[in-house]
C-alpha positions as CSV (number, residue, x, y, z in Angstrom):
1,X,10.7,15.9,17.2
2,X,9.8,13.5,14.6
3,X,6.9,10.8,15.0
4,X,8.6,7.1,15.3
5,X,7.7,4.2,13.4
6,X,9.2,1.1,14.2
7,X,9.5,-1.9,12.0
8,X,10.1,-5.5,12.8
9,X,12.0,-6.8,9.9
10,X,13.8,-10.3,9.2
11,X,13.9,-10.5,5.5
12,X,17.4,-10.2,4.1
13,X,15.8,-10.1,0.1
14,X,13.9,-7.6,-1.1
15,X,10.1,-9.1,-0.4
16,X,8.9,-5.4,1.4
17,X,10.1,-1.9,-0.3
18,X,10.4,-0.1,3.3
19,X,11.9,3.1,1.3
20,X,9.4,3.5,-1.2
21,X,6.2,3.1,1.6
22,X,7.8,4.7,4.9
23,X,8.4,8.2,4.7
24,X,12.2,7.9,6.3
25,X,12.8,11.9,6.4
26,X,9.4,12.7,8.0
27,X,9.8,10.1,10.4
28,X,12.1,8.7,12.8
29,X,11.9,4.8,11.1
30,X,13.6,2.2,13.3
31,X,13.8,-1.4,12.7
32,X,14.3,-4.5,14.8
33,X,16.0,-7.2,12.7
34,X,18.9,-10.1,12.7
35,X,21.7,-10.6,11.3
36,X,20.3,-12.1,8.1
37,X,17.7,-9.7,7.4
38,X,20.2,-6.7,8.4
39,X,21.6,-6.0,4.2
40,X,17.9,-5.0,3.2
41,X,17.6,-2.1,5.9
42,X,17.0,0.8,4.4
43,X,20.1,3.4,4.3
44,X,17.5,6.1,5.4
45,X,16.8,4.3,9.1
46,X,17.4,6.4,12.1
47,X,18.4,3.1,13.9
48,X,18.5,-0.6,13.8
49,X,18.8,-2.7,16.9
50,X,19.9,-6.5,16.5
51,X,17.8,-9.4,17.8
52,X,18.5,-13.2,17.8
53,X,15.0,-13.8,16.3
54,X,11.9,-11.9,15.5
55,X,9.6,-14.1,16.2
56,X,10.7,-13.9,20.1
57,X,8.6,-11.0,21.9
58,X,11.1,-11.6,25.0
59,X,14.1,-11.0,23.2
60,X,12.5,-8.3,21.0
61,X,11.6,-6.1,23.8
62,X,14.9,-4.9,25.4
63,X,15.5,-3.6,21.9
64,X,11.8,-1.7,21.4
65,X,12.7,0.0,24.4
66,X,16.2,1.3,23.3
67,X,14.5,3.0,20.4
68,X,11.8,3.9,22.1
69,X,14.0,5.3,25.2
70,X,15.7,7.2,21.9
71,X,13.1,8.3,19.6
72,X,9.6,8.1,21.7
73,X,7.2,5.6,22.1
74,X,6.2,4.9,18.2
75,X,3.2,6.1,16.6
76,X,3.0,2.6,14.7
77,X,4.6,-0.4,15.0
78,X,5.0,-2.6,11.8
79,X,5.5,-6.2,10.8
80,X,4.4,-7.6,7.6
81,X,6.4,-11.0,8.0
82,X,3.6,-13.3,9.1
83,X,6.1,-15.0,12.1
84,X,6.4,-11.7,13.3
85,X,2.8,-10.5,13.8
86,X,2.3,-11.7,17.7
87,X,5.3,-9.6,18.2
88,X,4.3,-6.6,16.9
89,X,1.0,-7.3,18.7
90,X,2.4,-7.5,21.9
91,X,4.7,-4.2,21.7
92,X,1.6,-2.5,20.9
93,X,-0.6,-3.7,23.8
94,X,2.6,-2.9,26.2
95,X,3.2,0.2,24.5
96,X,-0.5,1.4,24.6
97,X,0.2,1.7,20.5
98,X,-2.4,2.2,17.8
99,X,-3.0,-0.9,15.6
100,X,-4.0,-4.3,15.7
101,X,-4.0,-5.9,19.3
102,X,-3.2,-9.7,20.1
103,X,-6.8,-10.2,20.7
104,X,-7.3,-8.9,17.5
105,X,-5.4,-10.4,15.4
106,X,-6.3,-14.3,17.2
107,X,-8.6,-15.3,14.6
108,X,-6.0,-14.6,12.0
109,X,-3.2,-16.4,13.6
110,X,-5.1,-19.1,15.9
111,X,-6.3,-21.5,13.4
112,X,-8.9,-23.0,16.0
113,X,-10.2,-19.6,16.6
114,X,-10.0,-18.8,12.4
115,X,-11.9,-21.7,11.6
116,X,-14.8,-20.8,14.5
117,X,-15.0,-17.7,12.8
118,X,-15.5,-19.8,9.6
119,X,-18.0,-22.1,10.7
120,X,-20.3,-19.4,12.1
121,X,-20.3,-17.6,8.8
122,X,-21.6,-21.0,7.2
123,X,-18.7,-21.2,5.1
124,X,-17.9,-24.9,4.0
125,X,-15.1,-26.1,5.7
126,X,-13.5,-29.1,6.9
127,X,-14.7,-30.9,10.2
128,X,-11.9,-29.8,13.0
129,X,-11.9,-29.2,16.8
130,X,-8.7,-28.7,19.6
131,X,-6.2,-31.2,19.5
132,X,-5.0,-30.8,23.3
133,X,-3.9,-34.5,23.5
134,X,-4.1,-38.0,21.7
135,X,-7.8,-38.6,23.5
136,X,-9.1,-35.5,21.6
137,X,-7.6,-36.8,18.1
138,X,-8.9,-40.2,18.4
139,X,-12.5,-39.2,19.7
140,X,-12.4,-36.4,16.7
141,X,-11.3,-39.6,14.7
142,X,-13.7,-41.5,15.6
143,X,-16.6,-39.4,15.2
144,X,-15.1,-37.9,11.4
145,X,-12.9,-41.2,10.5
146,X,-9.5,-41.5,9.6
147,X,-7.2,-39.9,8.1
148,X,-6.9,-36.6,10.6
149,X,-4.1,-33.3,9.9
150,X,-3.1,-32.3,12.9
151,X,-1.2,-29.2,12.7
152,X,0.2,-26.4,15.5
153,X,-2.8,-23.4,16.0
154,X,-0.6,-20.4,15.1
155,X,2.2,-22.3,12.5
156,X,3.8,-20.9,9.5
157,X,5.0,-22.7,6.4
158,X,3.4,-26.1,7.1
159,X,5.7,-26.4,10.0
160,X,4.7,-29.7,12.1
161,X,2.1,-30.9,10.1
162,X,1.4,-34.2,10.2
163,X,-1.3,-36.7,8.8
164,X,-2.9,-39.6,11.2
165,X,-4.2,-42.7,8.6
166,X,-5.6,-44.7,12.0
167,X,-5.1,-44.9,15.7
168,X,-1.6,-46.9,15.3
169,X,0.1,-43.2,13.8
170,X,-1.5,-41.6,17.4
171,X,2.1,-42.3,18.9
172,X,3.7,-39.7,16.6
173,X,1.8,-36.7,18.5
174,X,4.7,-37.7,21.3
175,X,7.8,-37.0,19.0
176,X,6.1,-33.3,18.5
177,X,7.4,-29.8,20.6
178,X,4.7,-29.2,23.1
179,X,2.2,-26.5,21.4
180,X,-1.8,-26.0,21.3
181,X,-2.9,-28.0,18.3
182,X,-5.5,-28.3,16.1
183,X,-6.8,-31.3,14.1
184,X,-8.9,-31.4,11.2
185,X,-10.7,-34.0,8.8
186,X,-8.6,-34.9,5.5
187,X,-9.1,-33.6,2.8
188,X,-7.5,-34.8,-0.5
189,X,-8.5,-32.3,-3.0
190,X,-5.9,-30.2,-4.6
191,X,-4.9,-27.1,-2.7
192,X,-5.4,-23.3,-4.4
193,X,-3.8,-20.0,-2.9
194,X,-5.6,-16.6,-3.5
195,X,-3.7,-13.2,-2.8
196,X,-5.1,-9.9,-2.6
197,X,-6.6,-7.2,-0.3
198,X,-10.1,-6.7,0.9
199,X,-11.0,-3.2,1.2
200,X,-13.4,-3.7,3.8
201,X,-16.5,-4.3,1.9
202,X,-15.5,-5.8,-1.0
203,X,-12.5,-7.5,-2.8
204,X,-9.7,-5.0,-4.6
205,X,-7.3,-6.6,-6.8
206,X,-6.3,-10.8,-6.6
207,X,-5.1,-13.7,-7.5
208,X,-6.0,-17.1,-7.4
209,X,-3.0,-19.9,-8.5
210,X,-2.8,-23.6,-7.9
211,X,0.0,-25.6,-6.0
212,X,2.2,-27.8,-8.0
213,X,3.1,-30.5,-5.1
214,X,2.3,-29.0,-1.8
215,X,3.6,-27.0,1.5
216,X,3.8,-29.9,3.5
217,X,5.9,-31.9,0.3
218,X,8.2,-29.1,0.4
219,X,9.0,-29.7,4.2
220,X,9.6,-33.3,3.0
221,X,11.9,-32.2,0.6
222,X,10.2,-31.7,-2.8
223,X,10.0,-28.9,-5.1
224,X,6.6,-26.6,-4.6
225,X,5.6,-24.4,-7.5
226,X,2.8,-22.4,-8.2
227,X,0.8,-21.2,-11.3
228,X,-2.1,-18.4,-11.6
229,X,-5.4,-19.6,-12.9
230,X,-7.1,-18.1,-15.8
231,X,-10.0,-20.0,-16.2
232,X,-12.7,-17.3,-15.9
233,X,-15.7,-20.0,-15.0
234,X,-13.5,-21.2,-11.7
235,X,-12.4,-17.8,-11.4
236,X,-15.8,-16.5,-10.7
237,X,-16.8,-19.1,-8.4
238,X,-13.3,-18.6,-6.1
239,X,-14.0,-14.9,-6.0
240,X,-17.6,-15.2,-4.7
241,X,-16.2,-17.7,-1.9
242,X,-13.0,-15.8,-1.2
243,X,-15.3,-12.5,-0.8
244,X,-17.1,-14.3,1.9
245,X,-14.2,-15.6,3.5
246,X,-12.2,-12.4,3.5
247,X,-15.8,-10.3,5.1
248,X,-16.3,-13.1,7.6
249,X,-12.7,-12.6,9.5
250,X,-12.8,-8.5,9.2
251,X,-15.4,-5.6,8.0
252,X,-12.0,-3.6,8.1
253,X,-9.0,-3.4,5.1
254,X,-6.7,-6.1,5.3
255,X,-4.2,-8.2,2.7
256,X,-4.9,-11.6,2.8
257,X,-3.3,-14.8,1.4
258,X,-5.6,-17.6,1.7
259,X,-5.7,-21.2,0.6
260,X,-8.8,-23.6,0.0
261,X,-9.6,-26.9,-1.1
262,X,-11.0,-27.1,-4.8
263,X,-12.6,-30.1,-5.8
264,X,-15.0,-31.3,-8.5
265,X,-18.7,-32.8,-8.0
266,X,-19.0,-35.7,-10.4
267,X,-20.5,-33.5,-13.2
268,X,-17.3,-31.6,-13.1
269,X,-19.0,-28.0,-10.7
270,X,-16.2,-26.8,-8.9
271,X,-16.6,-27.2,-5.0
272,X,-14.5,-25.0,-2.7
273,X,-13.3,-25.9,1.3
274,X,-11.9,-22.9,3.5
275,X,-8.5,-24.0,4.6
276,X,-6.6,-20.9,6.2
277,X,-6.0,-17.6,5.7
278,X,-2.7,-15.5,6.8
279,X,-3.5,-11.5,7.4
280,X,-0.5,-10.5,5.6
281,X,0.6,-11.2,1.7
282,X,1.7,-14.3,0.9
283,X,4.9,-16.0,1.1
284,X,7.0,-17.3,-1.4
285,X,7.4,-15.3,-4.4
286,X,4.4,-14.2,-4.2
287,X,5.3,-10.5,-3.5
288,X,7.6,-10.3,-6.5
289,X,5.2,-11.7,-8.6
290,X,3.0,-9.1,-8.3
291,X,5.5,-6.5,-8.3
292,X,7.1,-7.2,-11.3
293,X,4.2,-9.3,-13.4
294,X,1.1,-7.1,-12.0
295,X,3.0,-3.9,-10.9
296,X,1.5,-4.1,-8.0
297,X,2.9,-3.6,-4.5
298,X,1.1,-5.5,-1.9
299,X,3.4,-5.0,0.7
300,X,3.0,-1.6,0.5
301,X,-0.5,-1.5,1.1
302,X,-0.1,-4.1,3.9
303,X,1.9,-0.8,5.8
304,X,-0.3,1.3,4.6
305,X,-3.3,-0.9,7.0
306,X,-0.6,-0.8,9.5
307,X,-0.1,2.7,9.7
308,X,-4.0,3.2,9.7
309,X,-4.6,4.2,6.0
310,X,-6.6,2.7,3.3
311,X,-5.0,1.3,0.7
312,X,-6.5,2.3,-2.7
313,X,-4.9,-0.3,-5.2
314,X,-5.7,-0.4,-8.9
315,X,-7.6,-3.5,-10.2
316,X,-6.0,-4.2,-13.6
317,X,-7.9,-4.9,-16.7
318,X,-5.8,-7.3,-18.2
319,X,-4.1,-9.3,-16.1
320,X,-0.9,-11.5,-17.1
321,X,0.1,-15.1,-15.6
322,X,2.3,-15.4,-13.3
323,X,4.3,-18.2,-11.5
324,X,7.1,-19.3,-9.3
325,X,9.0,-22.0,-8.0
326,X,11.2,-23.2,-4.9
327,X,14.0,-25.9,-4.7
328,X,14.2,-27.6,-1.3
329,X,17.8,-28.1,0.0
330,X,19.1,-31.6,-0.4
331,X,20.5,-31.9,2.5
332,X,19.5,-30.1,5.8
333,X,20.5,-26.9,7.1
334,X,23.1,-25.2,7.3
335,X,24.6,-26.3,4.4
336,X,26.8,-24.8,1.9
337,X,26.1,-25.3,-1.9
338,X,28.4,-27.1,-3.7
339,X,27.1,-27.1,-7.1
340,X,24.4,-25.9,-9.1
341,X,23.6,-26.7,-13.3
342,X,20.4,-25.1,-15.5
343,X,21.2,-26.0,-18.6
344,X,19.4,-23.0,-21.0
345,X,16.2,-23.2,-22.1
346,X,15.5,-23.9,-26.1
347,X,13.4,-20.7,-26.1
348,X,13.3,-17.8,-23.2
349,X,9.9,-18.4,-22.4
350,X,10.1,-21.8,-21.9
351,X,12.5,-20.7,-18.8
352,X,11.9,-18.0,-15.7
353,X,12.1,-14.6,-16.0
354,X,13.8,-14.3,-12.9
355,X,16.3,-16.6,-10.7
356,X,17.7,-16.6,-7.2
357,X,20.3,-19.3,-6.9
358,X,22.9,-19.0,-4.1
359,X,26.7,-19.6,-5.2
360,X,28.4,-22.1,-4.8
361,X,30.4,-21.8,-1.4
362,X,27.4,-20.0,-0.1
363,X,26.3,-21.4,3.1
364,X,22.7,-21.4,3.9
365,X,20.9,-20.9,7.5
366,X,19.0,-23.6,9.5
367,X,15.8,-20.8,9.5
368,X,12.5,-21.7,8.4
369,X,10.3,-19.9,5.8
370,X,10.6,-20.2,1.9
371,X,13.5,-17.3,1.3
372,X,16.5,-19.3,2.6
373,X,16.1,-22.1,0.2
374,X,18.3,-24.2,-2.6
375,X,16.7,-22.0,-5.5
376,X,14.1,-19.1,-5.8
377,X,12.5,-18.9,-9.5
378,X,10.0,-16.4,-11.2
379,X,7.7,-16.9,-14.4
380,X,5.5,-15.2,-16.6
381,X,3.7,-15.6,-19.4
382,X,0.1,-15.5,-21.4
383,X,-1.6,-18.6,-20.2
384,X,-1.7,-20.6,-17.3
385,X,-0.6,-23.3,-19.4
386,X,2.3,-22.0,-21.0
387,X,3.8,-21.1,-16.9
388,X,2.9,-24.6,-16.1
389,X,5.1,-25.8,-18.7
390,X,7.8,-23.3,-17.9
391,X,8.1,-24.1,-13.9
392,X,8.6,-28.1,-15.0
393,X,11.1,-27.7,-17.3
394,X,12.7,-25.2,-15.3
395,X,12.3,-28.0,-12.3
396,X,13.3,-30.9,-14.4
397,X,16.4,-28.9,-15.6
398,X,17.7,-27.6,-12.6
399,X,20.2,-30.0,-10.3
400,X,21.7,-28.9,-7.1
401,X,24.5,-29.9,-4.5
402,X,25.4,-28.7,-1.3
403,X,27.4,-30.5,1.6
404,X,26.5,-30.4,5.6
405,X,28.2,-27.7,7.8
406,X,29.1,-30.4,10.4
407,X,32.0,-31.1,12.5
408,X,32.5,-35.1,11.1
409,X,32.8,-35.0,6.8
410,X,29.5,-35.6,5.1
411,X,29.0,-36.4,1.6
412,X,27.0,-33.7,-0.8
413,X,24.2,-34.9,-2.3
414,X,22.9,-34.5,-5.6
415,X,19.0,-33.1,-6.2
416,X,16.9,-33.0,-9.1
417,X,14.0,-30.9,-8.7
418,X,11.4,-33.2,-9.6
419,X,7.4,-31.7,-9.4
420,X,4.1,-33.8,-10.0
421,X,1.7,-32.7,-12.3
């Protein structure tokens, strides 16, 4: 009898390679997925068992103990979607599974405990504490001043984020799903994202890129790009700091994407703030980016860690630029797209590489995350600079339309992707 892997799966684009990292004719390879992420299942699985959502351990298990009624209790369980790593926690503490256990993975996914971690490694950070209540956020305010984030402990995607300017915005914690909390001091400086993998002592290949607009400006329905940094004097400083990070949460292998604050001391000497780090690779485009600009597959070596190897990843000596960039729906979900325009680009490289734009008639999901979006584009190119220039043209080019899927007619409305520099 075969060993069985099973995989918790819920993305319908290509963003992990199952076929070309799981073995599917040495093992039995189940998955656990939904209907959306069902059309990039491997061919080769030796099941698949339907679930309303991933993210749900409750309605996950029934179908983890199908397959493993069918094929044996698995000898790993994987999830590399970052919404789906309490899951996959949980079947392996119920299954007595090898991996990573929920109290394991806590500090990766509890930002109160993360930023404990943090703070004991002396790594500069912003103030923060538990947000139980409104008492807790206005005694932190008042001890750190205003203006306070207070954000869920284990979110994804900026989801309920919201910023506090004084004691009259306290009332908004009400309008909020009940959830453990955390709040932090603000922090205005602009927001950088490095991706990469930490062997365990030191860092293997990355990537550091800044934010054009932010997460939380996506959620409020603005365009978020990104561009890779190739400034080697900033480079060097965020890969000291990101090596300390990375060895404070884990002496073990693991892929991280994580985001700090970069600001400036008046003579112009960087100065970096921990934000938050995800154990898994980052979102976005970010896996096709280094795929297909770095030829790199960090998904892969995600499973690999997952399935108890060490990952052995080259470290390039050139590296190229990369970039990418996401259109927000114009009007909320589900929607169907009505019309879409890019007019072409004087000169290919002043456009993307890559595009994924639904078709008209297409109707998108009410789901969260960064896949099922208005647009999905990809850039390379030498410099920094020159990307930057190609996400906003490609942002100030680009117009989209959709119309609600409600009952009662609603007009389509018209977007153009506009980005801040």
């Amino acid at each position: 009898m075969k060993d069985h892997l099973l995989v918790i799966h819920r993305w319908r684009d290509g963003y992990a390679r199952y076929e070309d990292c799981l073995d599917h004719e040495a093992y039995d390879v189940t998955y656990v997925t939904t209907n959306l992420g069902l059309p990039s299942v491997p061919a080769g699985a030796a099941a698949v068992r339907m679930v309303p959502a991933t993210d749900d351990f409750h309605g996950v298990w029934p179908a983890v103990a199908h397959l493993s009624a069918r094929f044996g209790r698995p000898r790993r369980v994987l999830a590399l979607n970052e919404g789906d790593l309490d899951t996959a926690a949980l079947v392996r503490e119920k299954l007595g599974c090898a991996g990573q256990t929920p109290d394991e993975l806590a500090r990766f996914r509890d930002k109160l405990a993360m930023n404990r971690v943090i703070a004991d490694a002396g790594i500069p950070a912003p103030a923060f504490a538990d947000a139980p209540d409104e008492a807790a956020v206005a005694a932190f305010a008042e001890a750190h001043g205003w203006p306070v984030v207070v954000k869920p402990r284990r979110g994804t995607a900026s989801r309920g984020v919201v910023r506090l300017d004084s004691a009259a915005d306290l009332p908004l914690l009400r309008t909020l799903p009940p959830e453990p909390r955390l709040v932090q001091a603000y922090c205005a400086d602009p927001v950088l994202h490095i991706d990469g993998l930490w062997t365990g002592e030191a860092l293997g290949p990355w990537r550091a890129s800044r934010y054009v607009n932010t997460c939380v400006d996506f959620t409020e329905g603005e365009a978020l790009g990104s561009v890779e940094i190739d400034d080697p004097q900033l480079l060097s400083v965020i890969g000291e700091f990101t090596a300390r990070a990375a060895g404070a949460l884990s002496t073990e292998p693991w892929v991280f994407h994580l985001e700090l604050f970069a600001g400036r001391t008046p003579d112009g000497a960087p100065v970096l703030h921990f934000l938050e780090a995800g154990y898994r690779v980052g979102g976005a485009e970010i896996p096709f980016v280094w795929r297909e600009v770095h030829g790199i597959d960090l998904m892969a070596a995600a499973a690999d860690i997952q399935l108890g190897n060490r990952p052995d990843l080259p470290v390039p000596s050139t590296w190229h630029t990369g970039g990418w960039l996401l259109v927000p729906l114009p009007v909320p979900a589900p929607c169907r797209v009505v019309a879409w325009d890019l007019p072409a680009a004087p000169d290919p490289d002043e456009g993307p590489y890559t595009s994924v734009i639904p078709p008209v008639g297409h109707v998108l999901p009410r789901i969260g995350g960064y896949e099922h979006v208005g647009a999905r584009f990809r850039f390379r190119g030498t410099t920094s600079g020159d990307v930057e220039k190609a996400v906003l043209r490609t942002a100030a080019r680009f117009h989209l339309e959709c119309s609600a899927e409600v009952t009662a007619p609603v007009a389509g409305r018209r977007q153009t992707c506009g980005l801040d520099r």
